[in-house]
C-alpha positions, 0 to 999 in steps of 0.5 A, a space after each residue: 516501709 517497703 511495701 509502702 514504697 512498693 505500693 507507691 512505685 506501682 501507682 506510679 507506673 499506672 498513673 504514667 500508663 493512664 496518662 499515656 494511654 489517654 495522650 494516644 487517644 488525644 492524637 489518634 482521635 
């Protein structure tokens, strides 16, 4: 169950990553 949340907790981190990543590319385009 551990490793499950672990997992869980690091898609979310690169998700939120993506997204700001692309939210940078939107402004500075």
């Amino acid at each position: 169950v551990q490793m499950q949340q672990f997992q869980a907790l690091q898609q979310q981190q690169l998700q939120q990553h993506l997204q700001h990543q692309t939210y940078q590319t939107l402004t500075t385009a």
